[in-house]
N, C-alpha and C positions, 0 to 999 in steps of 0.2 A: 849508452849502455851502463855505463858505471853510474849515471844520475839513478838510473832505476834500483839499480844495487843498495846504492846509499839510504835510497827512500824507504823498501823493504826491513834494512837491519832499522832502522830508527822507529817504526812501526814496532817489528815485534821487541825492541827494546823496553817501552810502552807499557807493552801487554804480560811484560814478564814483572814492568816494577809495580803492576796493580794488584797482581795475582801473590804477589808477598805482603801487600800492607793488609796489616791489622785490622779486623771489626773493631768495629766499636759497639758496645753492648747496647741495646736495647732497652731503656727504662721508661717502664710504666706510669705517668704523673701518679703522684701519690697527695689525695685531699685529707687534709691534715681537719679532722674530727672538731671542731670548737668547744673547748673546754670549759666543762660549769662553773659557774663564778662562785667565788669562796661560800659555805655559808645556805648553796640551792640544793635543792634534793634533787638529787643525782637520774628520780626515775620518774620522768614527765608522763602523766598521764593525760591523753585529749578527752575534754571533757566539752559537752553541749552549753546551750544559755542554760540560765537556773530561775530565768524572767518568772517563768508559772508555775506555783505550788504544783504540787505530786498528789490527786487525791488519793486515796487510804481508805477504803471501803473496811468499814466495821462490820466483823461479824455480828448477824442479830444474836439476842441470846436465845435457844430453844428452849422453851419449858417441856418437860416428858410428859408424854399425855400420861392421863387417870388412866390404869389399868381398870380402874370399876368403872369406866365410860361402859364396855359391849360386855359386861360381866352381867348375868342379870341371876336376883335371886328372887326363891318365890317369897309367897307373902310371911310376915310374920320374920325376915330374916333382912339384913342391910349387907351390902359390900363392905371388906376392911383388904388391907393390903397386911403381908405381913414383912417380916423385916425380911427378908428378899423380894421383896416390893414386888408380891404374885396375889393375885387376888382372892381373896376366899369367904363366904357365905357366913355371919354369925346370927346369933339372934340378937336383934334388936332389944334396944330397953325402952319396955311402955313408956316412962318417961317422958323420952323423947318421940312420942305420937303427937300428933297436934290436937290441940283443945277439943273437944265435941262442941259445935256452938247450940245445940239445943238437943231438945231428949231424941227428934226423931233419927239421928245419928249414934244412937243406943242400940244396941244389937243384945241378943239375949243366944245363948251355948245353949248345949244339953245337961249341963251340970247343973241347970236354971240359974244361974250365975248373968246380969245384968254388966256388958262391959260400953264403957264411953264412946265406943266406938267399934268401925272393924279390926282397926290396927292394933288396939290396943288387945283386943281377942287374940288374935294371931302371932302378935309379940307373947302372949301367956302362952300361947298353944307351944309356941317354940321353945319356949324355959321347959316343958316340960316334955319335949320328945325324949321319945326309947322309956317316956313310963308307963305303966295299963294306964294309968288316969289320963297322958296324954293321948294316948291311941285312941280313950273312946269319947276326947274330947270334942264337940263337930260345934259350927254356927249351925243354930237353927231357926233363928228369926227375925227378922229386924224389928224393931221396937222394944223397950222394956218386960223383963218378963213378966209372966203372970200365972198363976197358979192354974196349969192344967193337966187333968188328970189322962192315960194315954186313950190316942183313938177319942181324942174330943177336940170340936171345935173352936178353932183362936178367938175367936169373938162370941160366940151364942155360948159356948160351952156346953154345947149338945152331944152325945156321942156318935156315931157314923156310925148308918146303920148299913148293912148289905146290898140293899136296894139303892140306896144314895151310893156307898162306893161301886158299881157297876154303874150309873148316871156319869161317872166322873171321866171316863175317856172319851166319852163323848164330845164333851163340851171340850175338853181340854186336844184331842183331833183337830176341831174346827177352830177353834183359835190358832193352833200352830197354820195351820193354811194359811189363814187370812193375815197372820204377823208376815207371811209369808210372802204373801202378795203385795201386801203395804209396800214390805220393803223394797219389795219390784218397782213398784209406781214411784215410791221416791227415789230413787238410787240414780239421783241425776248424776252423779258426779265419779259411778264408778266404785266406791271403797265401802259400800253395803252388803255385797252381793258379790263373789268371783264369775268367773264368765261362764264357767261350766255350772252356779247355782242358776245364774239368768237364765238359761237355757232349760234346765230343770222347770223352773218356776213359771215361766212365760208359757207351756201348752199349759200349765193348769189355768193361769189367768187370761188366755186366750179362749179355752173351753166354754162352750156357748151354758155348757149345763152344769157350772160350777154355781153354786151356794152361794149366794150374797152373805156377805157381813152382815149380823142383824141378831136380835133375840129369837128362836127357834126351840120350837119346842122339843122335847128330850124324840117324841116319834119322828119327827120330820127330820132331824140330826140319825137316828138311827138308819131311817131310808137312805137317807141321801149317801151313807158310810157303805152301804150294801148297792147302791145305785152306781156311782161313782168311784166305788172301792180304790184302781189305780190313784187317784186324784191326792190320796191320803199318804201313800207308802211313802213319798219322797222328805214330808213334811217331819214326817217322823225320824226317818234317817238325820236330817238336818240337824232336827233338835240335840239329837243325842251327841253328834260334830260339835257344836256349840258349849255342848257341857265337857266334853272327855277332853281335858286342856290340861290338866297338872296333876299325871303326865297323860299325854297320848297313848294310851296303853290298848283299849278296849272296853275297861271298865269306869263305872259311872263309882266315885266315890260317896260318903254323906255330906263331904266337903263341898267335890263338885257340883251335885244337888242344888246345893245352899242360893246360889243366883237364883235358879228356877222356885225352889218353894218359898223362901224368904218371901214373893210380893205375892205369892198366888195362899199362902195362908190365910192372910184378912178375906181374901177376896171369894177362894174357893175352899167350900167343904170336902171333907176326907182325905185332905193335899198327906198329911202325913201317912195315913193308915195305904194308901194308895200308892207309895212309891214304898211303902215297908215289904208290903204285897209283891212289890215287881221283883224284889231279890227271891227269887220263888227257893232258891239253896241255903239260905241266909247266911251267906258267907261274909254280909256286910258291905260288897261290891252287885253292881246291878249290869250286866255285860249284853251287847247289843241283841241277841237273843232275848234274852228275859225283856227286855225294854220295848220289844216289837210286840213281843206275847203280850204285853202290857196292854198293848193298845189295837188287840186283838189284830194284829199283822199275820201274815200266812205266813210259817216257817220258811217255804219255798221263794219267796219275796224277800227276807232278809239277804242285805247285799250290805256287804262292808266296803266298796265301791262309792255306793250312794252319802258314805258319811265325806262328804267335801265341805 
C-alpha cells in the first residue's frame, strides 16, 4: 500500500515540474538575401538571347494622291490645285496645246478665225468667257477657213435653196438609222451601245421592212419615212443623247452641234442653214422639241425617255 502511495506522489511530482518550465520561443529560419557585389547594379533584369536581329519594318512613304486625278474640266480649261491643295478649273494657255501636225487638225470659229487646232480654239474661247465676243464665239468647222457668205455651201459655194433644205432630213433620218445599226452589228464587246440602246435598236435591225444602207433616192427615202415612220423616232432621240453632253440640260448648244456638223459640212448641203432653222425661237439653244420638229417627228412621239 505505501509502494503505491510513493508511486502516485512521484508521478504527479512530474507533472507539476513540466507545467512550470519555460517555452522556448519559436524562430522562424531566416534566409539571409545574397548581397550584390561592390560595383553591380543593384536591379537585375531577365533578359532572352539577343542571337537574331529584331526586324524593323519601315514605314513606306505615301505620296497624296493628285486631287485633279477624278476633277475633270471641260474643254478649253486644265486642273490647278490651289494653295489648300482643292482642285479648281482655269483656262488653259494655248501655248501649252500640242503642235498641229498638219492643216487637217485646223479647225476654223465663227469669228472666221483659223485656229491650229481644237485646243487651241477652246483655250481662246476660255480667255475670253463672261464677254459678248466670247458668248458668240462657237467651232464651226474643221478645216481652215474659207470665205463664205451665209446659207452657202462649204465646198461649191452654192447657196441652199428651199427645196434642197427640205431634201436635207431625209437623207440625214436614214443615215442616223443606219449609223445605228452599224453600231449594233459591231458592238461585239459591249461599250458601243447601253443595253437599253440594244434593245431599242435591234427590232429595227431585225424588221424585215427596214431600208438597206445604200444610195436612195430622195422619193424612195420619203416613202419609206411614211412607211416605216416608228422605225425613225428612236434614231432621232439617240442623236440628240449623243450631242446634249456639256451639260445635260435639254438643250442642244452651237457648241454641242459642232461634232455633228463639223464632218457633215463637206459632205452635206444646207448642214448650217438647217440646224439655224431647227432653233424655230432663236434663242440660240435647239431643245428636244424643236430637234424632233426638225426631222418632222409627231409632237406626240417626243419622249425625253427615249434620249438614253
Amino acid at each position: 500500500m505505501k509502494v503505491w502511495i510513493v508511486f502516485l506522489l512521484c508521478l504527479a511530482g512530474q507533472a507539476f515540474t513540466a507545467s512550470i518550465t519555460e517555452e522556448e520561443p519559436i524562430v522562424d529560419d531566416v534566409v539571409e538575401e545574397a548581397q550584390p557585389e561592390v560595383g553591380a547594379n543593384p536591379v537585375q533584369v531577365e533578359i532572352g538571347d539577343f542571337d537574331e536581329a529584331i526586324d524593323v519594318e519601315e514605314e513606306e512613304e505615301v505620296t497624296p494622291e493628285n486631287p485633279c486625278l477624278n476633277h475633270h474640266c471641260k474643254k478649253g480649261k486644265v486642273c490647278e490645285v490651289d494653295e489648300e491643295n482643292t482642285p479648281m478649273c482655269v483656262c488653259q494657255d494655248p501655248t501649252s496645246c500640242p503642235a498641229a501636225l498638219g492643216e487637217f487638225e485646223h479647225v476654223c470659229a465663227t469669228d472666221n478665225t483659223t485656229y491650229d487646232s481644237s485646243c487651241h480654239f477652246f483655250a481662246q474661247k476660255c480667255s475670253l468667257e463672261g464677254t459678248k465676243k466670247g458668248h458668240k464665239l462657237h467651232l464651226d468647222y474643221i478645216g481652215p477657213c474659207k470665205f463664205i457668205e451665209p446659207w452657202v455651201d462649204r465646198i461649191t459655194l452654192s447657196p441652199c435653196m428651199d427645196a434642197e433644205l427640205n431634201e436635207f432630213p431625209l437623207r440625214m433620218r436614214d443615215w442616223l438609222k443606219n449609223v445605228l445599226v452599224t453600231l449594233y452589228e459591231r458592238d461585239e464587246e459591249n461599250n458601243l451601245l447601253t443595253e437599253k440602246q440594244k434593245l431599242r435598236v435591234r427590232k429595227i435591225y431585225e424588221n424585215e421592212k427596214r431600208l438597206q444602207a445604200g444610195e436612195h433616192s430622195l422619193d424612195l427615202l420619203a416613202h419609206d419615212f411614211d412607211k416605216n415612220y416608228n422605225m425613225y423616232i428612236f434614231p432621232v432621240h439617240w442623236q440628240f443623247g449623243q450631242l446634249d453632253q456639256h451639260p445635260v440640260d435639254g438643250f442642244l448648244s452651237h457648241t454641242e452641234l459642232a461634232p455633228l456638223r463639223a464632218p457633215l459640212i463637206p459632205m452635206e448641203h444646207c448642214t448650217t442653214r438647217f440646224f439655224e432653222q431647227c432653233d424655230a425661237d432663236n434663242d440660240k439653244y435647239i431643245a428636244l422639241e424643236e430637234w424632233a420638229n426638225c426631222f418632222s417627228i409627231k409632237e406626240q412621239d417626243v419622249d425625253k425617255d427615249l434620249v438614253i
